[in-house]
N, C-alpha and C positions, 0 to 999 in steps of 0.2 A: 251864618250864625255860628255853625259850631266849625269855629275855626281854630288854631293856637295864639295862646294872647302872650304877647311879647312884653308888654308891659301890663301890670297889674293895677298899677294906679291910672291909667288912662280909661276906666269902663266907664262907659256912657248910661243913662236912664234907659235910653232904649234898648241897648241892649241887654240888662238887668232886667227888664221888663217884658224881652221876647222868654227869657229863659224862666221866671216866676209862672208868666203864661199860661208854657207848656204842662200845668199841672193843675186838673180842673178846679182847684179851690182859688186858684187864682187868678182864673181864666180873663176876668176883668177888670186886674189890677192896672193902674195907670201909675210909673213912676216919673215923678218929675225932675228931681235931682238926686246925686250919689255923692256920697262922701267919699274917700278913699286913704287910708294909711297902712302903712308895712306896718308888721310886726312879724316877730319872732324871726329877726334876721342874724340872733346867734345862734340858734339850735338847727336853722336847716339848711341843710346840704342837697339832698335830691330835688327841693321845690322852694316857692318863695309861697310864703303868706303875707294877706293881704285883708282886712276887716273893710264892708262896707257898710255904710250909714245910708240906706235909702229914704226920701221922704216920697211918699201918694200923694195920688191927686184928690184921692174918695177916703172915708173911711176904711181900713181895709184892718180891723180885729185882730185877724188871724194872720194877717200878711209878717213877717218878721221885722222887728227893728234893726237890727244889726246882722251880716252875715258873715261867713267864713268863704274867700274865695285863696283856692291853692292854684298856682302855676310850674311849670316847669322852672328846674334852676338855670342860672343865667353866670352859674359859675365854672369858671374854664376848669379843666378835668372832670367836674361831676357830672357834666353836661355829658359825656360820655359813660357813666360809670350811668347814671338816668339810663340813655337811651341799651347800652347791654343788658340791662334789668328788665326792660319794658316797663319802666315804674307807674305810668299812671293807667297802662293797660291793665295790669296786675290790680292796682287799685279800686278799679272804677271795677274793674271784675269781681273784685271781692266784696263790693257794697252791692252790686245786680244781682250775684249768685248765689252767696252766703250767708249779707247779712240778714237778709228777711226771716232768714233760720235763727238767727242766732239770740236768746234771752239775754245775751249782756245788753248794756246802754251800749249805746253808738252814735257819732252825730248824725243828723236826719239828711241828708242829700238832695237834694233839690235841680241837680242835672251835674252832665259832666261829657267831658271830649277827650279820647285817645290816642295820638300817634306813639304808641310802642312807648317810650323815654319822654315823652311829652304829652303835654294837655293843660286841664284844669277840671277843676275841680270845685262846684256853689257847695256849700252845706251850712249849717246850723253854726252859728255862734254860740260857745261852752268859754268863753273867757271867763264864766264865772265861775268855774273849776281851776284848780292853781295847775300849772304845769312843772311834772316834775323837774329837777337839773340834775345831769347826769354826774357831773362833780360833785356836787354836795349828796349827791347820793340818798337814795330811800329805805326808810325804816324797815324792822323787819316783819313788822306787823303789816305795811302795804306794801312788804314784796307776797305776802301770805295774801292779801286780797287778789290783787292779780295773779298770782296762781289757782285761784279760787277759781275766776273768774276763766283761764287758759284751760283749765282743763273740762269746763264746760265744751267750751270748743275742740279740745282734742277727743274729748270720748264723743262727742257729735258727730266727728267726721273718723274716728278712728279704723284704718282699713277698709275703707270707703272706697269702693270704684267710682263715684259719682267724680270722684278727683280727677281719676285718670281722661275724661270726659272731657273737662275743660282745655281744650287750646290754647288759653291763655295765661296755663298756670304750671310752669315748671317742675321739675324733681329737685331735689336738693341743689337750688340754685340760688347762693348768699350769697350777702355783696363782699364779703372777706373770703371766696373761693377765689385765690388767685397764686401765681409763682411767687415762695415765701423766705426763698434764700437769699437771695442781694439785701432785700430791705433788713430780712435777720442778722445779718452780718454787719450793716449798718449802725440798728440799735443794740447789738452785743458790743461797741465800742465803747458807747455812751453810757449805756446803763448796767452793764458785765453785773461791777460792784455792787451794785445796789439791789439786784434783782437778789445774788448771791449765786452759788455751784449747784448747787440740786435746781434750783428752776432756770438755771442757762441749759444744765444738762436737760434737761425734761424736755426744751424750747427745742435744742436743738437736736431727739430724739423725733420730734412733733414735725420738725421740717423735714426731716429726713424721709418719715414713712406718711407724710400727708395724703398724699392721691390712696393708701392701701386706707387711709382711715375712711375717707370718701366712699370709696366703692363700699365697704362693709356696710353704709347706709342700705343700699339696694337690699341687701338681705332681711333687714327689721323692719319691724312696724311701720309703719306709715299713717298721718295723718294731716291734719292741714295747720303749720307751722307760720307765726307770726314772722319769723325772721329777723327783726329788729328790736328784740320786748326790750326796751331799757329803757331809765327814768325819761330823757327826753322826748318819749312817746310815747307819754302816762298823764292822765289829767286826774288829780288829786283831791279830794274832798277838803274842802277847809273845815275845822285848820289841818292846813296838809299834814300834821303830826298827827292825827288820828287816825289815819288809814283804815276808814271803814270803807269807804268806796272808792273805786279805781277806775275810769274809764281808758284803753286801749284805744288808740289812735295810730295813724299814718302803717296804712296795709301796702306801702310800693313794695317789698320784698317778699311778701305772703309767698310761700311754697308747700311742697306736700313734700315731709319729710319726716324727721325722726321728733317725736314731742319734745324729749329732752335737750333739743337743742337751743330750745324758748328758755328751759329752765336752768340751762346754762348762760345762757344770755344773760337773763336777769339775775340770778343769785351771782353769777360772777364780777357782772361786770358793774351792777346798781346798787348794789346793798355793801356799804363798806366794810371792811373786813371785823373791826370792833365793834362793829352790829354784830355781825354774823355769830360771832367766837361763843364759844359754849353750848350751841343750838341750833347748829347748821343741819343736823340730821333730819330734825323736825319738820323743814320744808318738803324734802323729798318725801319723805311720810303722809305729809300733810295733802299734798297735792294726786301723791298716789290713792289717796284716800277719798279723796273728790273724783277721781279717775273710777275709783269702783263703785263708787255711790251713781256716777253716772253709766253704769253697766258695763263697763270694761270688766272682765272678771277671767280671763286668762292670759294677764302678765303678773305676774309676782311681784312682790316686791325687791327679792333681789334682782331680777332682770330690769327692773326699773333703774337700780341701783348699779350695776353694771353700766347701761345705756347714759345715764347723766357721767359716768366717766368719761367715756367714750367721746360725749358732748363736749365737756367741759375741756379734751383736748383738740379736738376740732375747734372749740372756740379760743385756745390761745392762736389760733391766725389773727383774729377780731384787731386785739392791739397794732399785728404786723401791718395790717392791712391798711386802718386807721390810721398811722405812722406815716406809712407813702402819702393815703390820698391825704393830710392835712399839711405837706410839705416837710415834714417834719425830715432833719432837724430846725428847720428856717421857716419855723410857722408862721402865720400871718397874726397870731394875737396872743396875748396871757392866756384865754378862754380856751383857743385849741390846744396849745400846751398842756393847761392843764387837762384836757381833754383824755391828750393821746398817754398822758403820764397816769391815769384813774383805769382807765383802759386795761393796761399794761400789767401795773401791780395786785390790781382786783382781780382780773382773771387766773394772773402767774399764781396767787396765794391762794385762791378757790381752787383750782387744779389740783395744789401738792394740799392742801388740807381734806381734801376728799380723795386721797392716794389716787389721782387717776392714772397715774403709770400703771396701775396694777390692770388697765384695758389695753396698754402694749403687749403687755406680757400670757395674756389670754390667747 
């Protein structure tokens, strides 16, 4: 039963049916038939999704009508970039060990299988939450909900030995920690111009001293790091323009690391930059601000302020990294073009408008 499923549209009743089971409210479900359809085959890259339509045999109330099942990607290079991650280990570990703790919404789980870079994953169907797009990018009021909601979790686990406990959960281990000079020299042909001299200079200051930016992680804080916080891994309240609730999805790169590397994540690379302009400070504040309401009460706010520099140029890899694995320059669609180009210029302009040179220079 708990095996790797290779294809996601071949699940049978019975087998849908051993795995409802195994959860005493279901313990004597009978399913008779499953539906099966892909979705969401532009936004993932570590896994494939997959919506099932089961019908019962009995009344079954409480049984779900519709579920979420996630598998491993079946896409050559990610397939590797999955298994160095341990992405559904990571995963399945963050919904066994954390989320029980945790007050945000989350989907409900219903089982799941790990090999390291592989598995699956049953849970709750939320289709009826919009998912955010990472190109069109999210308002500034629901990057403020999700920071709302992030730093519930970071002052939760902030400084937390229970972290170091886990086996199956990394230190500062993102999927844009990689060799950042071939690919930079690359995209400095292409986009030199457009980027402009202060953010090629910055880019290529950021390549030069990457591994010392790294190691300075070990030194700070610590706590438990989405690692992926960006719109395509956001489900959005309708209408998604009101950004009062956010739910936080897809945990394969969960680590234990520095908080503001979430919050460079998302203010950099989600919230387009004519959102951002005139009130960008207000986030850091804002979230530092929910960090002390949740009892963090000896970091400052200029250390905080310091730290999202620091982030914000660790996360100009994001683009570099994104560039290689989407093929780029010879992308496979208009979608990851546009992808690896939001990436790129949202990060580069979030970096020099919060001076974070000024954490080289430190």
């Amino acid at each position: 039963m708990d095996r790797i499923i290779d294809d996601p549209l071949a699940i049978t009743p019975t087998w849908l049916e051993g795995q409802l089971r195994c959860i005493s409210s279901f313990k004597d479900l009978k399913v008779t038939t499953v539906e099966t359809e892909t979705i969401g085959a532009a936004t993932g890259f570590l896994s494939r999704i997959a919506r099932l339509t089961p019908t019962y045999g009995a009344k079954a109330p409480q049984a779900p009508s519709t579920l979420i099942l996630k598998v491993q990607t079946n896409r050559e290079g990610f397939t590797d970039v999955a298994e160095r991650l341990q992405a559904f280990e990571r995963e399945l570990g963050f919904y066994k060990d954390f989320a029980p703790d945790l007050q945000a919404r989350l989907p409900r789980v219903f089982g799941g299988y790990a090999e390291g870079g592989k598995g699956w994953i049953l849970m709750e169907d939320l289709s009826a939450w919009s998912q955010g797009d990472q190109v069109f990018g999210i308002s500034h009021d629901q990057v403020k909900s999700t920071l709302k909601i992030m730093a519930a979790v970071h002052a939760g686990y902030w400084q937390c030995d229970q972290l170091g406990m886990k086996s199956w959960l990394p230190c500062h281990d993102f999927w844009f920690h990689d060799d950042l000079g071939v690919t930079w020299a690359t995209i400095k042909k292409s986009y030199a111009l457009r980027l402009g001299e202060a953010a090629v200079a910055l880019i290529d200051r950021v390549v030069n001293n990457y591994e010392n930016l790294i190691e300075e992680l070990d030194r700070l804080p610590q706590t438990l790091v989405h690692g992926d916080l960006r719109a395509d891994n956001l489900l959005l309240s309708s209408p998604a323009s009101s950004g009062s609730d956010v739910i936080v999805i897809d945990w394969q790169t969960v680590t234990r690391s520095l908080a503001c590397i979430d919050l460079a994540f998302l203010i950099g690379g989600s919230e387009p930059t004519a959102e951002r302009h005139g009130h960008a400070q207000d986030l850091l504040r804002f979230w530092h601000q929910q960090l002390v309401a949740h009892g963090v009460c000896d970091y400052p706010y200029q250390q905080a302020l310091h730290h999202l520099r620091l982030a914000l140029l660790i996360c100009l890899a994001v683009p570099i990294v994104a560039f290689k694995e989407l093929d780029g320059p010879s992308f496979h669609s208009a979608r990851e073009a546009q992808l690896a180009e939001c990436f790129l210029f949202r990060h580069t302009q979030a970096a020099l408008d919060w001076s974070a040179e000024i954490a080289l220079q430190d």
